[in-house]
Kinemage of the C-alpha trace (Angstrom):
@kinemage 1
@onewidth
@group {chain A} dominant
@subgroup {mainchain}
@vectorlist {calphas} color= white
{ca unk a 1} P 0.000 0.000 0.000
{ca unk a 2} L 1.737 3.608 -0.753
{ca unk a 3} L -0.004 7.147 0.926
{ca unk a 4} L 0.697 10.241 0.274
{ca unk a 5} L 3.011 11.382 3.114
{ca unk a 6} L 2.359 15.135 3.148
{ca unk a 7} L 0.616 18.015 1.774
{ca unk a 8} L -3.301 18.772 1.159
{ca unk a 9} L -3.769 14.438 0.425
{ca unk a 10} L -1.772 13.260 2.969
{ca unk a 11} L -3.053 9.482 4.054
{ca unk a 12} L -4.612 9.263 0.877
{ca unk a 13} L -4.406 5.538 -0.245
{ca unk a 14} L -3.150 5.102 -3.757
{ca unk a 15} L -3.763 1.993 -6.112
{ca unk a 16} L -0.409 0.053 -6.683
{ca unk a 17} L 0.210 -1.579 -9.847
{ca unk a 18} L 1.235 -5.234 -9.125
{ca unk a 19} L 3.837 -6.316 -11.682
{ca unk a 20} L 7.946 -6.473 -11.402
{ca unk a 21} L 8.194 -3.706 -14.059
{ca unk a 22} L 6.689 -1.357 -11.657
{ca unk a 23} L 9.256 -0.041 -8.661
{ca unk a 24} L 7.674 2.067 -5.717
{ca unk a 25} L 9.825 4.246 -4.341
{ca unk a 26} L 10.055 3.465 -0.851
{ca unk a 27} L 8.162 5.825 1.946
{ca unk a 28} L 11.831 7.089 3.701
{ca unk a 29} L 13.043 7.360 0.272
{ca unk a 30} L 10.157 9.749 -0.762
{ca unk a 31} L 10.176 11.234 2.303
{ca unk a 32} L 13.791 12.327 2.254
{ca unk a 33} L 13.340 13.405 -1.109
{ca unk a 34} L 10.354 15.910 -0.293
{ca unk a 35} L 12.507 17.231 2.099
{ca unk a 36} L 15.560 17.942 0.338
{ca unk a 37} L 13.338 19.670 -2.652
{ca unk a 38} L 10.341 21.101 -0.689
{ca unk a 39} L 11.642 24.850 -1.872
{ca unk a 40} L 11.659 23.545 -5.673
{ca unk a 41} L 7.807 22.140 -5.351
{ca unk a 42} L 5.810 24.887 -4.636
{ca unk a 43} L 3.872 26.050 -7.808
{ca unk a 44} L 6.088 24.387 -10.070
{ca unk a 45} L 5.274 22.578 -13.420
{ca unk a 46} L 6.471 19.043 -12.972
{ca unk a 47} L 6.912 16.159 -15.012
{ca unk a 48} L 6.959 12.717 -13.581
{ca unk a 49} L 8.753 10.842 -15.824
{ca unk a 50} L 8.488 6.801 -15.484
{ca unk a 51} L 5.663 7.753 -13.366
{ca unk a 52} L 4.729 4.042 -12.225
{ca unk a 53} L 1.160 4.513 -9.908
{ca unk a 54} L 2.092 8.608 -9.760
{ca unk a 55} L 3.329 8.679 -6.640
{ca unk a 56} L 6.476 11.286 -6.788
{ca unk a 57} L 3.831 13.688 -8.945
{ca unk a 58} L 0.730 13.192 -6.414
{ca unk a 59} L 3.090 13.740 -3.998
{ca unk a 60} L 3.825 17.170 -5.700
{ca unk a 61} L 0.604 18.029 -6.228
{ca unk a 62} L -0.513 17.778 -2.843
{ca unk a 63} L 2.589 19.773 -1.466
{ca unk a 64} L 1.605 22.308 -4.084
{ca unk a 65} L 2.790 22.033 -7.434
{ca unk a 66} L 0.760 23.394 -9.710
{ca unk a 67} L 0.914 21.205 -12.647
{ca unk a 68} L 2.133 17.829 -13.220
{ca unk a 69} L 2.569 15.542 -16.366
{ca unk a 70} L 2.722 12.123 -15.810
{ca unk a 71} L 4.451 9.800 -18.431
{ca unk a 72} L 4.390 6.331 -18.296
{ca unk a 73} L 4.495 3.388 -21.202
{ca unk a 74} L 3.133 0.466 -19.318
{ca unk a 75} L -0.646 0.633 -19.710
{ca unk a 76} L -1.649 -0.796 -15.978
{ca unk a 77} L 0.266 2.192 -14.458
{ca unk a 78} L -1.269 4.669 -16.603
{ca unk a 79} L -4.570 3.037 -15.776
{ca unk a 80} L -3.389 3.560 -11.804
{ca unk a 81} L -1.846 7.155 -12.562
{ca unk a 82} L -6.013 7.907 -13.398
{ca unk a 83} L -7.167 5.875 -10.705
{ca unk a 84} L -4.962 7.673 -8.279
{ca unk a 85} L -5.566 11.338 -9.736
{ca unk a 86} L -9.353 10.821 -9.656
{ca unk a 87} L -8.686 9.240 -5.684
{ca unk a 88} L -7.055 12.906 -4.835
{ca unk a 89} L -9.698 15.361 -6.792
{ca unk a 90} L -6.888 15.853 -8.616
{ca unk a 91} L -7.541 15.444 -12.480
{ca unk a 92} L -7.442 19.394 -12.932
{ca unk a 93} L -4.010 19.022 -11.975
{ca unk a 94} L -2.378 16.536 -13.992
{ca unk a 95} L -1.392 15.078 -17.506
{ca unk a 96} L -1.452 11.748 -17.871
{ca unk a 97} L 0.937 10.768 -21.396
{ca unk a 98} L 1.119 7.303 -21.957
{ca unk a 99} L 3.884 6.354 -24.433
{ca unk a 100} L 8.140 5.682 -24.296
{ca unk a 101} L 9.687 7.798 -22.203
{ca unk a 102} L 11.692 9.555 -25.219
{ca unk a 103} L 8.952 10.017 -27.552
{ca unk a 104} L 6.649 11.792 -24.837
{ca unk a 105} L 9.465 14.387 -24.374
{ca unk a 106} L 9.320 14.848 -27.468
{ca unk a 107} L 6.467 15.638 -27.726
{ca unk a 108} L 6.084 17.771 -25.071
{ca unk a 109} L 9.373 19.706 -26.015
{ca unk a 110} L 6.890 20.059 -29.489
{ca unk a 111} L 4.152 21.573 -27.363
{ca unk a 112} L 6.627 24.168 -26.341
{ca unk a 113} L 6.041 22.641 -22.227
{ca unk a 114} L 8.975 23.109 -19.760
{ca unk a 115} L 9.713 22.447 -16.519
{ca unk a 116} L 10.411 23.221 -13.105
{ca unk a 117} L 11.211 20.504 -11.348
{ca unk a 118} L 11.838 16.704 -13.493
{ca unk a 119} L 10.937 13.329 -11.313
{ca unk a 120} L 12.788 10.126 -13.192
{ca unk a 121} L 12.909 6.942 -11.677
{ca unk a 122} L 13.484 4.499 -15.012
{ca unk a 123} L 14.346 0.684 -15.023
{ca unk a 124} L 17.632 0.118 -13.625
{ca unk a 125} L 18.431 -1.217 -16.365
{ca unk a 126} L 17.956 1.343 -18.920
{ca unk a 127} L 20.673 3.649 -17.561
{ca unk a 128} L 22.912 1.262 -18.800
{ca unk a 129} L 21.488 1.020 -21.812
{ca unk a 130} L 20.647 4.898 -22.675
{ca unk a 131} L 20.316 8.354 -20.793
{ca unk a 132} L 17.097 10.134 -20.388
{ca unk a 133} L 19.134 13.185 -19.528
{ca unk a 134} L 20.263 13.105 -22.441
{ca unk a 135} L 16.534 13.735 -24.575
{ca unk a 136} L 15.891 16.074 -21.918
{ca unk a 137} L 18.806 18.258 -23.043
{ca unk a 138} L 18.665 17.866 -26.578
{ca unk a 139} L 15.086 18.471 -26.050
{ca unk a 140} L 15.309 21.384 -23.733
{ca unk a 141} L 12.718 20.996 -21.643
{ca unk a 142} L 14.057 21.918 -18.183
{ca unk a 143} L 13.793 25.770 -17.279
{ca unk a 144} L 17.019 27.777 -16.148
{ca unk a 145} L 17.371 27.295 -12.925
{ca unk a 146} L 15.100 23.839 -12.605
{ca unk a 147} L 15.982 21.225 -10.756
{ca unk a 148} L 15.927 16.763 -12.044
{ca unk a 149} L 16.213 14.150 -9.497
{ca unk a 150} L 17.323 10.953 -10.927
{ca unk a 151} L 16.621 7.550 -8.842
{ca unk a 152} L 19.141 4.751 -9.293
{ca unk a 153} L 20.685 1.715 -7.915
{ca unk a 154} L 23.990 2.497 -5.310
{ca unk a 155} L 26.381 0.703 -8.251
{ca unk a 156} L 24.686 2.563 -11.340
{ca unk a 157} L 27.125 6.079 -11.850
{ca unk a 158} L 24.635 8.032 -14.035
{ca unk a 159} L 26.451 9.431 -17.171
{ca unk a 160} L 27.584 13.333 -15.980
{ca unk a 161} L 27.635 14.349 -19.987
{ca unk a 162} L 24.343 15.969 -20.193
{ca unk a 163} L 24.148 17.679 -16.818
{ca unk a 164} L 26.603 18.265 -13.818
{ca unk a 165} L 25.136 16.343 -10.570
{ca unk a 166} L 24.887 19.172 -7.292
{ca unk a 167} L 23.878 16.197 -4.955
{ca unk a 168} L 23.412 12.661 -3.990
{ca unk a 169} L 21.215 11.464 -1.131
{ca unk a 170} L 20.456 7.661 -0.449
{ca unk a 171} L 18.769 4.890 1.318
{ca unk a 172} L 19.852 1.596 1.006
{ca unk a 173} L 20.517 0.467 -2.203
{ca unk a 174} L 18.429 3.449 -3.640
{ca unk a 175} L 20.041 6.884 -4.588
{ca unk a 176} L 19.230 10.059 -6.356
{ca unk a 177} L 20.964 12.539 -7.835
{ca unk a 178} L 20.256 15.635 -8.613
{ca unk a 179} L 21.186 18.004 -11.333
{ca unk a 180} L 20.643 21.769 -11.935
């Protein structure tokens, strides 16, 4: 079971999605993470990349961001993401985009959207494989001055070509890193 831990929805109960290709980020995990950005979230335009059940973005939201897009490929999470969104009142508030990670920036980088603050948590895996910093700067879709918080495994080193890490923070075997 995941809640929202803060904000306007806290102890909201959110659907989970119950598959291996789905990766909930932790409750001390999140929470550290809300409190090492809670000066970025306030009314900023966030995209949730990877989104999973929404969590990071709902999270967000109900610390007050003002906007979020969620982007996930896998269609039970994007059927959660809804699920969740309606749970929280919170449809007003949020973009749900359900295709591959890349092509959904894309696409939003086409619709001229930017961002504040970027949430990615992809499959371990893939950062070994390819970068999403790296369509996110081609792309440019993160405003001066915003702030993206990467979530990977303790022996992953994310690639420091696109963007210059200010900070790690960790839990376990989880870390993220985050770039200005």
């Amino acid at each position: 079971m995941i809640r929202v831990i803060g904000g306007k929805f806290k102890g909201r109960r959110l659907t989970i999605v119950r598959s291996p290709l789905v990766r909930p980020i932790p409750a001390k995990l999140k929470e550290a993470l809300f409190n090492i950005i809670q000066e970025d979230v306030k009314g900023a335009i966030v995209l949730d990349g990877f989104a999973g059940t929404g969590s990071i973005g709902i999270e967000a939201l109900s610390r007050g961001a003002e906007f979020v897009v969620f982007v996930d490929e896998f269609y039970p999470s994007v059927k959660a993401l809804k699920t969740n969104l309606a749970r929280c009142d919170a449809e007003d508030s949020g973009r749900v985009v359900h295709k591959e990670f890349n092509r959904a920036v894309i696409q939003l980088a086409g619709e001229e959207s930017r961002f504040d603050l970027i949430f990615l948590d992809p499959p371990y895996k893939m950062l070994e494989e390819r970068n999403p910093l790296k369509v996110i700067k081609k792309r440019g879709i993160l405003k001066p001055g915003g702030l993206i918080v990467l979530r990977h495994h303790r022996k992953i080193e994310p690639d420091r070509k696109f963007f210059d890490p200010v900070r790690t923070a960790g839990i376990g075997d989880d870390r993220l890193t985050f770039y200005r």
